[in-house]
C-alpha positions as CSV (number, residue, x, y, z in Angstrom):
1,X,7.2,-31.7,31.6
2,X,5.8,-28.2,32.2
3,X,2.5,-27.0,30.5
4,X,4.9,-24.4,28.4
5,X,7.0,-27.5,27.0
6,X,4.1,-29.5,25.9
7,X,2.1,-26.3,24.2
8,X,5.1,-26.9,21.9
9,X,5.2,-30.4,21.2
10,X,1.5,-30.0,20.9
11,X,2.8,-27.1,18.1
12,X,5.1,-29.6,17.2
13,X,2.6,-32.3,16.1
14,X,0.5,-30.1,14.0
15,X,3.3,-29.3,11.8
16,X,3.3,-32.9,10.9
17,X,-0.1,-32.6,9.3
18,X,1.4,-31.0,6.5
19,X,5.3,-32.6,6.3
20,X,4.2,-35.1,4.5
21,X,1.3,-37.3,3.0
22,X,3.1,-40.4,2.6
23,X,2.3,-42.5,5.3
24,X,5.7,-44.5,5.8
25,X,7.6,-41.3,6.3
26,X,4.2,-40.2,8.0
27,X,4.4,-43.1,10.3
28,X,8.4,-42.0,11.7
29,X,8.2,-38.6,12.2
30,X,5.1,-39.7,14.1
31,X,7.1,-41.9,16.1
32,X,9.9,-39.7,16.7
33,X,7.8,-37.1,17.8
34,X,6.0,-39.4,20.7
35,X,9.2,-40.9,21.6
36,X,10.8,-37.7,21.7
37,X,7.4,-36.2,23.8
38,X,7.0,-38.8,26.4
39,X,11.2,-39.6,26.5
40,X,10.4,-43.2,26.0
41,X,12.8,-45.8,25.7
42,X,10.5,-47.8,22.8
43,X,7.4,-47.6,21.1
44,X,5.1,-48.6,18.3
45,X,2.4,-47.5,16.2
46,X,-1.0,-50.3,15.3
47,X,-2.8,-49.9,12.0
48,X,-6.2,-51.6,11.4
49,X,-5.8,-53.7,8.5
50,X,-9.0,-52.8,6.7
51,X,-9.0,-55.9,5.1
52,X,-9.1,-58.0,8.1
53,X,-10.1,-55.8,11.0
54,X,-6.7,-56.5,12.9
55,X,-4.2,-54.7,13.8
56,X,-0.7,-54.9,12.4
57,X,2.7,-52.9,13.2
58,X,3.0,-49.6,11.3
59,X,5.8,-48.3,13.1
60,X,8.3,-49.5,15.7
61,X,11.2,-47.5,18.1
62,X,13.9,-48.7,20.5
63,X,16.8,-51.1,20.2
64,X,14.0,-53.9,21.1
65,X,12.3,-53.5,17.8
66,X,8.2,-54.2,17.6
67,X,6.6,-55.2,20.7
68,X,4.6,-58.2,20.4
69,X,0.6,-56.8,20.6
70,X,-1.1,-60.4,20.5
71,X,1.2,-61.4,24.1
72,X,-0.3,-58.2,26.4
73,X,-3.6,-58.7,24.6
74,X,-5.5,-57.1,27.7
75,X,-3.8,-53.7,27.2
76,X,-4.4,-54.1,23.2
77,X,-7.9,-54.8,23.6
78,X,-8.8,-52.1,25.8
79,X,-7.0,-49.3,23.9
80,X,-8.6,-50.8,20.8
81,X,-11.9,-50.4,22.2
82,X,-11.4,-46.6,22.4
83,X,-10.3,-46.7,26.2
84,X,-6.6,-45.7,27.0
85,X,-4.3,-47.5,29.3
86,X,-1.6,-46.6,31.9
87,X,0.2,-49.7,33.4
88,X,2.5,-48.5,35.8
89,X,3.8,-51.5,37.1
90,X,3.9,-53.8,34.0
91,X,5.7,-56.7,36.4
92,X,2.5,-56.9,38.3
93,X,-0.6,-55.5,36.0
94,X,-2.6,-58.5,34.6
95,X,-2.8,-56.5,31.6
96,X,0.5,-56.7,30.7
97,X,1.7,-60.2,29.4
98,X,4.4,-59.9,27.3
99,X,7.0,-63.0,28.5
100,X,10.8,-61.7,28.9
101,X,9.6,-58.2,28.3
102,X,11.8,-55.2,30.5
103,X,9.0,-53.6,30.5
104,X,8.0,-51.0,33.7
105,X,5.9,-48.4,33.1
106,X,3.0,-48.4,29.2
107,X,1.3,-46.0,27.9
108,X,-1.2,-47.5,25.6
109,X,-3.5,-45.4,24.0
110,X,-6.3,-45.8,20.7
111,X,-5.3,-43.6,17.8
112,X,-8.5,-41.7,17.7
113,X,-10.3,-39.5,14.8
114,X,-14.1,-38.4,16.5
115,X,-15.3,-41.8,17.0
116,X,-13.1,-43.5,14.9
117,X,-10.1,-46.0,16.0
118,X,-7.5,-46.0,13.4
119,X,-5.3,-48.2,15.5
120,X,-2.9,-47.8,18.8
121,X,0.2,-45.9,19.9
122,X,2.3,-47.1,22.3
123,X,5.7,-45.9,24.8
124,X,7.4,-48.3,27.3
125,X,9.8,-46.8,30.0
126,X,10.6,-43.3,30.7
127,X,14.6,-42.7,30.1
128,X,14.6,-41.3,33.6
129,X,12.8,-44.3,35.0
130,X,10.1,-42.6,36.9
131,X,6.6,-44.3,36.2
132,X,4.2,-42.9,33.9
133,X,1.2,-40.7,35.2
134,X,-2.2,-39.8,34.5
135,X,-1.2,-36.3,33.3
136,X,1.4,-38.2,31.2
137,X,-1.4,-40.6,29.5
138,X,-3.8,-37.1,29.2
139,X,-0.8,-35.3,26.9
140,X,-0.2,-38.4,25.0
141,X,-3.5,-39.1,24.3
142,X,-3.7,-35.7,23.1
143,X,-0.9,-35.9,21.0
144,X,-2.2,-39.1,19.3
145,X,-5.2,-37.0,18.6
146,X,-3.3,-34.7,16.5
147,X,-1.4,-37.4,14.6
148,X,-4.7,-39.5,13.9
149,X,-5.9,-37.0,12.0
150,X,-2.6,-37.0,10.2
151,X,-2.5,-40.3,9.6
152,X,-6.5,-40.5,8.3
153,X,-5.4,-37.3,6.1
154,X,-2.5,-39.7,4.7
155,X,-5.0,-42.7,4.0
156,X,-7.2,-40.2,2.0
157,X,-4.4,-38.6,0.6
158,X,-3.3,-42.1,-1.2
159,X,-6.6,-42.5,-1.6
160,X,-7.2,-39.3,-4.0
161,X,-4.0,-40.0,-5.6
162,X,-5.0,-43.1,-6.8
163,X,-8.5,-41.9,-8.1
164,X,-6.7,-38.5,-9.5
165,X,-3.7,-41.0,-12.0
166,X,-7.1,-43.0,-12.7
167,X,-8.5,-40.0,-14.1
168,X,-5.6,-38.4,-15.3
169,X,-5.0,-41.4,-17.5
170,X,-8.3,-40.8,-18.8
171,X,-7.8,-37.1,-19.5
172,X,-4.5,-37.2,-21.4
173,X,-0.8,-37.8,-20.0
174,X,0.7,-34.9,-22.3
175,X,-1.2,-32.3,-20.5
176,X,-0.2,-31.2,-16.9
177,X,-3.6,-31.1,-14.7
178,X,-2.3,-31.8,-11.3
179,X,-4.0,-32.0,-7.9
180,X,-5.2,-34.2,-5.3
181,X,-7.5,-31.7,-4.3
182,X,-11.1,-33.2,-4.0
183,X,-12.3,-30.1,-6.1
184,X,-9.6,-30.9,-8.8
185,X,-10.7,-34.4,-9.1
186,X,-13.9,-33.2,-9.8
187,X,-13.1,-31.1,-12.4
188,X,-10.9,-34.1,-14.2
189,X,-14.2,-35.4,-14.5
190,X,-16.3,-32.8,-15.2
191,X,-13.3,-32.7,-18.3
192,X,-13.5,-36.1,-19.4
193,X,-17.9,-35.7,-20.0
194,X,-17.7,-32.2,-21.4
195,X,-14.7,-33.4,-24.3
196,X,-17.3,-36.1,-24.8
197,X,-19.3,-33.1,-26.3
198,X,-19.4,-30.3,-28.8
199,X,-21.0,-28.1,-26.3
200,X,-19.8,-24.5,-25.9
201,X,-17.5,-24.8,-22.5
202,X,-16.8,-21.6,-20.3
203,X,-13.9,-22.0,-18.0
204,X,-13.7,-19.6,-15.2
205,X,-11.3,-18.7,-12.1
206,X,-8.9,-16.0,-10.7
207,X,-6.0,-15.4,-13.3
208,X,-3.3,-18.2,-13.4
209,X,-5.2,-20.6,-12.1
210,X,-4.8,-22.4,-15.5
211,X,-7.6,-22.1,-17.5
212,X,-5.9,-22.5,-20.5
213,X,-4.5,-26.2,-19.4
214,X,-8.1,-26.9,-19.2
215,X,-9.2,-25.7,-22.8
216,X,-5.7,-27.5,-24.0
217,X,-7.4,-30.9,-22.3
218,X,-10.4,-30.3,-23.4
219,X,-9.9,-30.1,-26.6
220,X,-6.8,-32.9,-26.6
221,X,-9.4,-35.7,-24.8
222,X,-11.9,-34.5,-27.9
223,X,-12.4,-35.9,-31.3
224,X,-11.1,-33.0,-32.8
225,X,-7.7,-33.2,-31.4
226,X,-5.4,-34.1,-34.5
227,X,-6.7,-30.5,-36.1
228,X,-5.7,-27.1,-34.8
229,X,-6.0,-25.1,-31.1
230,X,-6.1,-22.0,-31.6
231,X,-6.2,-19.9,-28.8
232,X,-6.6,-16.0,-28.9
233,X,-6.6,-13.7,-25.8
234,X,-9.5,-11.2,-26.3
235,X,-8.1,-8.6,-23.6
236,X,-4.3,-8.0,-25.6
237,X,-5.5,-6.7,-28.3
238,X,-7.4,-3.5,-30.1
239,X,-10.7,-4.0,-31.2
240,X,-9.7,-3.9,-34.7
241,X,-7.4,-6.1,-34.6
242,X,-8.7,-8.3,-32.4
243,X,-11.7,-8.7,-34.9
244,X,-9.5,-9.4,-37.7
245,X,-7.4,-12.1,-35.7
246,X,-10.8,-13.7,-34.9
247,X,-12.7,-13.2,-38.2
248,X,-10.1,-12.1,-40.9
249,X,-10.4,-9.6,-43.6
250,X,-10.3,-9.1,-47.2
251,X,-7.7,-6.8,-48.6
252,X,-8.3,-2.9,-47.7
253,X,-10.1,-3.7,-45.4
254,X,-8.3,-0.9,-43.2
255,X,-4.7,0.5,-43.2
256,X,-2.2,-2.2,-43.6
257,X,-4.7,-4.6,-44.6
258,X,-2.6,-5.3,-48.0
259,X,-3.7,-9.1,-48.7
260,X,-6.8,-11.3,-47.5
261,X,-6.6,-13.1,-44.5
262,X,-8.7,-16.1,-42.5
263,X,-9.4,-15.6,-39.4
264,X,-9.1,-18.0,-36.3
265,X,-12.6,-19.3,-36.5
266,X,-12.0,-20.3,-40.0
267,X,-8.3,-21.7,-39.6
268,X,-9.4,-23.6,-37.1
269,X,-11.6,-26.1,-39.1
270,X,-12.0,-29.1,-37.2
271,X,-10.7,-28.3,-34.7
272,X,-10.7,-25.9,-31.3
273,X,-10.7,-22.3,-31.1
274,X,-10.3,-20.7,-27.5
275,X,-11.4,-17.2,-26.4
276,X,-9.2,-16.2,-23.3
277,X,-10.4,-13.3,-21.3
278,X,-13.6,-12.7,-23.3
279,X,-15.0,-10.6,-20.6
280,X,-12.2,-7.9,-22.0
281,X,-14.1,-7.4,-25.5
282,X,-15.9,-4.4,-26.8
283,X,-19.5,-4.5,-27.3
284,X,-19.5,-4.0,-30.9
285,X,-17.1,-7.0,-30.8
286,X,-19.7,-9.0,-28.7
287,X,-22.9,-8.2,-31.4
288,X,-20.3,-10.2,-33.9
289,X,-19.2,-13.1,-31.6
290,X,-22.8,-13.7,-30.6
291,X,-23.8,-13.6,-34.5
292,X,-20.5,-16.1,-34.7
293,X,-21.9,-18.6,-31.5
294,X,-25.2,-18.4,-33.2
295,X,-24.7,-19.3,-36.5
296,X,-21.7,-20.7,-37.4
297,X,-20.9,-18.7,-39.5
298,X,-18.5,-15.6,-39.9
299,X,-18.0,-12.5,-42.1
300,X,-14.2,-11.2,-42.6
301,X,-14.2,-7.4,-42.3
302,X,-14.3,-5.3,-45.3
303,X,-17.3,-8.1,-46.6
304,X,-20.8,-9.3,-46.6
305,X,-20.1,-12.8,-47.1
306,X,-21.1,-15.2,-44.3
307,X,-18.0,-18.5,-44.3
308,X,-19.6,-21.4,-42.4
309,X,-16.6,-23.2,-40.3
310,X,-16.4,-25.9,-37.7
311,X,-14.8,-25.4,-34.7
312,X,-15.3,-26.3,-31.1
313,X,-15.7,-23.4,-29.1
314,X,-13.9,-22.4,-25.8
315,X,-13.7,-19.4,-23.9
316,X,-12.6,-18.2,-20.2
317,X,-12.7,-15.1,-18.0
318,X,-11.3,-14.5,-14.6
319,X,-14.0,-11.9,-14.4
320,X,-17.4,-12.2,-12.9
321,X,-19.6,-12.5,-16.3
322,X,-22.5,-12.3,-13.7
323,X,-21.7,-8.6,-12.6
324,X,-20.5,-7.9,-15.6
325,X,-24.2,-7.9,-16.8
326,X,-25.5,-6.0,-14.6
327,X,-22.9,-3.1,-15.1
328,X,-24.1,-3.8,-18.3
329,X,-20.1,-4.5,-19.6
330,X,-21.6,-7.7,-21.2
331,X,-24.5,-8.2,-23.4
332,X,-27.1,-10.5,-21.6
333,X,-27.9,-12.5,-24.9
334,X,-24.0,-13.0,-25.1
335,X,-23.7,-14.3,-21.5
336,X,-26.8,-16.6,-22.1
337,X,-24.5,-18.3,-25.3
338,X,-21.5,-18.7,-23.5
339,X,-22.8,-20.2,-20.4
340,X,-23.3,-23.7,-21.3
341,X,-21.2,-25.7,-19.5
342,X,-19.3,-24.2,-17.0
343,X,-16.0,-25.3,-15.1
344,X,-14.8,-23.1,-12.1
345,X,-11.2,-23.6,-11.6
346,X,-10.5,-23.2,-7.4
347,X,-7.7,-20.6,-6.5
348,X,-4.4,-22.3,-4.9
349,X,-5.1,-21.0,-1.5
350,X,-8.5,-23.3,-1.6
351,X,-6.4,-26.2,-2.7
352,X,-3.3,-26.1,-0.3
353,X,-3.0,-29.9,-0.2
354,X,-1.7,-29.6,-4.0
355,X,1.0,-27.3,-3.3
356,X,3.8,-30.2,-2.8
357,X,3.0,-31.8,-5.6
358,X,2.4,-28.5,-7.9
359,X,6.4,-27.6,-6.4
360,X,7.5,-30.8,-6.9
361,X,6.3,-30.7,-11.0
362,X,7.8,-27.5,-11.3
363,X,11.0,-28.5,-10.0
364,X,11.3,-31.2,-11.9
365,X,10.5,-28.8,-14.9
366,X,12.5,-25.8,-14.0
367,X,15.7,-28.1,-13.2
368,X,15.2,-29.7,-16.9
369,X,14.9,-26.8,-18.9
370,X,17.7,-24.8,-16.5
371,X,20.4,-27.9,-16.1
372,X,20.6,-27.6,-12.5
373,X,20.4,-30.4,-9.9
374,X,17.9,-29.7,-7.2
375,X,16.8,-32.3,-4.8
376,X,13.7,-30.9,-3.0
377,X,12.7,-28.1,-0.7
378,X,13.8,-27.5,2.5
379,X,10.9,-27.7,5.0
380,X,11.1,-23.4,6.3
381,X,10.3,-23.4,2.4
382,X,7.2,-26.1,2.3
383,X,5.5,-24.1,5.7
384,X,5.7,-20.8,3.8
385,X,4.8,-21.9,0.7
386,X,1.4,-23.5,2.9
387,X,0.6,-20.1,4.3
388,X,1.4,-17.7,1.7
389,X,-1.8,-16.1,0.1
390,X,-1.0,-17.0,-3.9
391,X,-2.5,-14.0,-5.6
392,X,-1.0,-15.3,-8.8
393,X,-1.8,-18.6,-8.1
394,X,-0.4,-21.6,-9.9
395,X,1.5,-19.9,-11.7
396,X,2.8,-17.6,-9.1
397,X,4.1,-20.6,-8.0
398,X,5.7,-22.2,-10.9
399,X,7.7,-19.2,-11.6
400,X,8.6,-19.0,-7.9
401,X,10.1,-22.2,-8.2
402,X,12.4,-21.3,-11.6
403,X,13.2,-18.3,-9.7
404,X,14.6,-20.1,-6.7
405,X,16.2,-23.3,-9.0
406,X,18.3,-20.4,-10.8
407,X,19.4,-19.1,-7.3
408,X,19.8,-22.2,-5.3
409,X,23.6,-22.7,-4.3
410,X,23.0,-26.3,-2.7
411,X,20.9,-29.1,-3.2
412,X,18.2,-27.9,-1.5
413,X,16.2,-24.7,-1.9
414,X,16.2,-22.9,1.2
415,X,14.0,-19.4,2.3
416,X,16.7,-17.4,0.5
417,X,16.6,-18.5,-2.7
418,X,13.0,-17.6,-2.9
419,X,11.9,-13.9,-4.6
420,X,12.1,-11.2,-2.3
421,X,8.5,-11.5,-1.9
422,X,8.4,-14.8,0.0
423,X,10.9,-13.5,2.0
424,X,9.5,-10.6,3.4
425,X,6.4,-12.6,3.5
426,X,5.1,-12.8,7.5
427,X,3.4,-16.2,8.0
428,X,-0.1,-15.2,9.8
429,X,0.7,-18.5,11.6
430,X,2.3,-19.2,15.2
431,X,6.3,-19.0,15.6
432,X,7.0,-22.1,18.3
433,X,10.6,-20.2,18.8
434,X,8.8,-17.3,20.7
435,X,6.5,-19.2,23.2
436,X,8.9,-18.9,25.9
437,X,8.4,-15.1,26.1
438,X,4.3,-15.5,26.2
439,X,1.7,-17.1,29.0
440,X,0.2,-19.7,28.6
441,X,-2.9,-18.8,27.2
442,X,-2.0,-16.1,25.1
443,X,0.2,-19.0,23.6
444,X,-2.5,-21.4,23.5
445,X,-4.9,-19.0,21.8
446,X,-2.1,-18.8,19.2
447,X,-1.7,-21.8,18.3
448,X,-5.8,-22.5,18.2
449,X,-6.5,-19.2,16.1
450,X,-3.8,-20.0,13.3
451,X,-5.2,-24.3,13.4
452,X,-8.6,-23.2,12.8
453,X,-7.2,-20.5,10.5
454,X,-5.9,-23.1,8.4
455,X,-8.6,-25.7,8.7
456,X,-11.4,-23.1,7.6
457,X,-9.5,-22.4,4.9
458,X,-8.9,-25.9,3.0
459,X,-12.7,-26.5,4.0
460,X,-13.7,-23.6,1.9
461,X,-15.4,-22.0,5.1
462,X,-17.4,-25.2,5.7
463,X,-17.6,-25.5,9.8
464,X,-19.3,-28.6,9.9
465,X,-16.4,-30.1,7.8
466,X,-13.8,-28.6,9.6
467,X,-15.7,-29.8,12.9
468,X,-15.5,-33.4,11.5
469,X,-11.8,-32.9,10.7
470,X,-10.4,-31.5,13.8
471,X,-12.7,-34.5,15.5
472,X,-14.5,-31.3,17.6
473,X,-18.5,-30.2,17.5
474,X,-19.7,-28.1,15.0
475,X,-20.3,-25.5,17.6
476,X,-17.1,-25.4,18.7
477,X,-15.8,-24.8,15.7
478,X,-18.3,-21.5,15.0
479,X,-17.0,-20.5,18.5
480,X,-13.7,-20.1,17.6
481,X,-14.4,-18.4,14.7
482,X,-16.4,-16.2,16.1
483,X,-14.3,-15.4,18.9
484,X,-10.9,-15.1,16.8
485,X,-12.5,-13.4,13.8
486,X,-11.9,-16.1,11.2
């Protein structure tokens, strides 16, 4: 095999760090890929069972089935130990003891992430009959590389998953917080202590990152949830009226103010009241909503009498209250009230591992309330969706979804039933079908520039993190991004 062809099976293999984080299906697109790489007759795939330390079949290829590891136990051993093993001659090689076996020519390499062993891979026979060589055991150990760190991203995957329905459970199963995310577990936890309170939350992030999901569960996990939410959003209306939705007025109070009125803050005795884009108000309308926060009290326009009321207060911004201050857009004293606790909602392109579940939700969702019958996505649909930028966020992507279930002809949604948007959308990433027409470096530069690209990216910028991930040194890692401007 050329240094052209296996560029692209090395292309290949990446793509299967983000097909799919359940291991089983995982585990034989894996093998398919190393069978299909090396043009093996069989194979298999080792696991260490963390329980006991051994390892057990994860996945097997080839009309033989599983090889037996505990009968070649020399070859085992040594690839277990972190050292990889060509046998080209298995009829005479002492490592080699399988009884019966048809076996001519192993590859037998560890399943490596840094200086972790996750278990073995494994290809017996070339189709063609030729023995294996050492350039043949350097590419496979390099692919095995590749699909460690699949398989370890898998294990933490399930990992999360189970952590994220433990705390789910705990935040409330009517309201839709979903993510695997390590950032969104944190924040179903910093949920479930802040509801424990009365303490004024302030809920930031870029718009539709879903803030107001969070004040929903906030205030649904609290002890006020069997009285009212009332949420208000302080940027769609006029100051005037804005004021009277929040603190009501008495009659004649200005034109078309014909009968008395509570506001929200009142209304919502007992219960929640939630102050959506706060950052939008006036500043006369900030003098009265620190008065409000301070005192608990309100006065309805057109009087003088303060109304004491009980509510649980929430508000959000997707603003920076911070520069907001120091445009002076936001009174100081104001900023000081409303940031008590704090919870900072991560946009979608900093969470990219959520994105099949997110679609998935909103499949299920759009297909309900539309009466289609969708089975999935097709996978030119799941790589997009993992490079595109998300300006709108989650719910860019929800309403992508409905978009495409109302279009989708077959079973499957495919690129064109996506908005025109995603379709004119130009991944930033490598496109394997054009490698033939480039060297091989400027192909390999490709192919490094988008993996760091990507790896940067759902490590928030972190390069020791991303070092630890693509199993590299740190300083490797700040190379690259120095040298491809990431």
């Amino acid at each position: 095999m050329d240094s052209e062809n296996r560029l692209e099976k090395l292309l290949s293999a990446s793509s299967i760090l983000h097909d799919s984080l359940e291991l089983s299906v995982l585990l034989k697109r894996i093998m398919e890929l190393l069978s299909d790489s090396m043009a093996s007759e069989k194979g298999a795939i080792y696991l260490i069972d963390t329980e006991t330390g051994e390892f057990a079949l994860g996945m097997a290829a080839g009309a033989e089935g599983a090889l037996r590891i505990e009968k070649r136990a020399g070859a085992a051993q040594a690839a277990g130990a972190g050292v990889p093993v060509l046998i080209e001659d298995a009829t005479k090689d002492p490592r080699w003891k399988e009884e019966g076996s048809n076996a001519k020519s192993v590859l037998c390499v560890p399943l490596k992430y840094g200086d972790r062993i996750l278990g073995l891979a494994e290809v017996v026979n070339k189709i063609d009959g030729t023995p294996y060589t050492n350039e043949d055991l350097k590419f496979f150990q390099g692919l095995t590389n590749i699909c460690a760190a699949a398989i370890l991203n898998s294990t933490k995957f399930t990992a999360l998953e189970l952590e994220n329905r433990r705390l789910k459970s705990e935040v409330s199963p009517a309201i839709p917080l979903i993510g695997n995310a390590p950032s969104m577990i944190k924040i179903f936890s910093q949920i479930k202590k802040a509801a424990a309170t009365d303490a004024l939350v302030l809920v930031t992030g870029e718009s539709g990152t879903g803030k107001e999901v969070v004040a929903k569960s906030l205030h649904m996990l609290s002890s006020r949830n069997k009285h009212p939410f009332l949420p208000v959003n302080c940027g769609a209306l006029p100051e005037t009226l804005l004021e009277s939705e929040l603190f009501g007025h008495e009659k004649g109070a200005f034109t078309g103010a014909d009968k008395a009125r509570a506001g929200i803050f009142e209304e919502a005795n007992g219960g929640t009241v939630f102050l959506d884009e706060i950052g939008e108000t006036t500043p006369a309308t900030q003098v009265k909503l620190l008065r409000v926060l301070q005192e608990g009290k309100v006065k309805r326009l057109g009087s003088n009498k303060e109304i004491p009321f009980n509510a649980r207060i929430i508000a959000a911004t997707n603003r920076s209250l911070e520069t907001m201050v120091e445009e002076k857009k936001i009174r100081e004293d104001l900023y000081y009230r409303l940031n008590v606790l704090r919870i900072l909602l991560p946009p979608l392109r900093k969470r990219r591992e959520d994105i099949p579940v997110l679609a998935d939700y909103f499949l299920k969702k759009a297909t309900s309330k539309l009466g289609r019958s969708i089975e999935g996505f097709s996978s030119a649909v799941f790589r997009t969706f993992a490079d595109y930028p998300w300006k709108g966020n989650v719910r860019e992507l929800e309403n992508a979804v409905e978009a495409s279930v109302a279009m989708a002809d077959g079973p499957y949604i495919e690129i064109t039933d996506l908005p025109e948007s995603f379709q004119d959308y130009k991944p930033s990433g490598f496109d394997g079908a054009s490698l033939s027409g480039m060297n091989y470096k400027d192909a390999s530069d490709l192919f490094e520039k988008s993996y760091f690209k990507s790896l940067l990216e759902l490590t928030n910028g972190d390069t020791s993190l991303a070092a630890e991930k693509a199993g590299v040194s740190e300083k490797s890692v700040q190379r690259r991004k120095s040298e491809f401007g990431l």
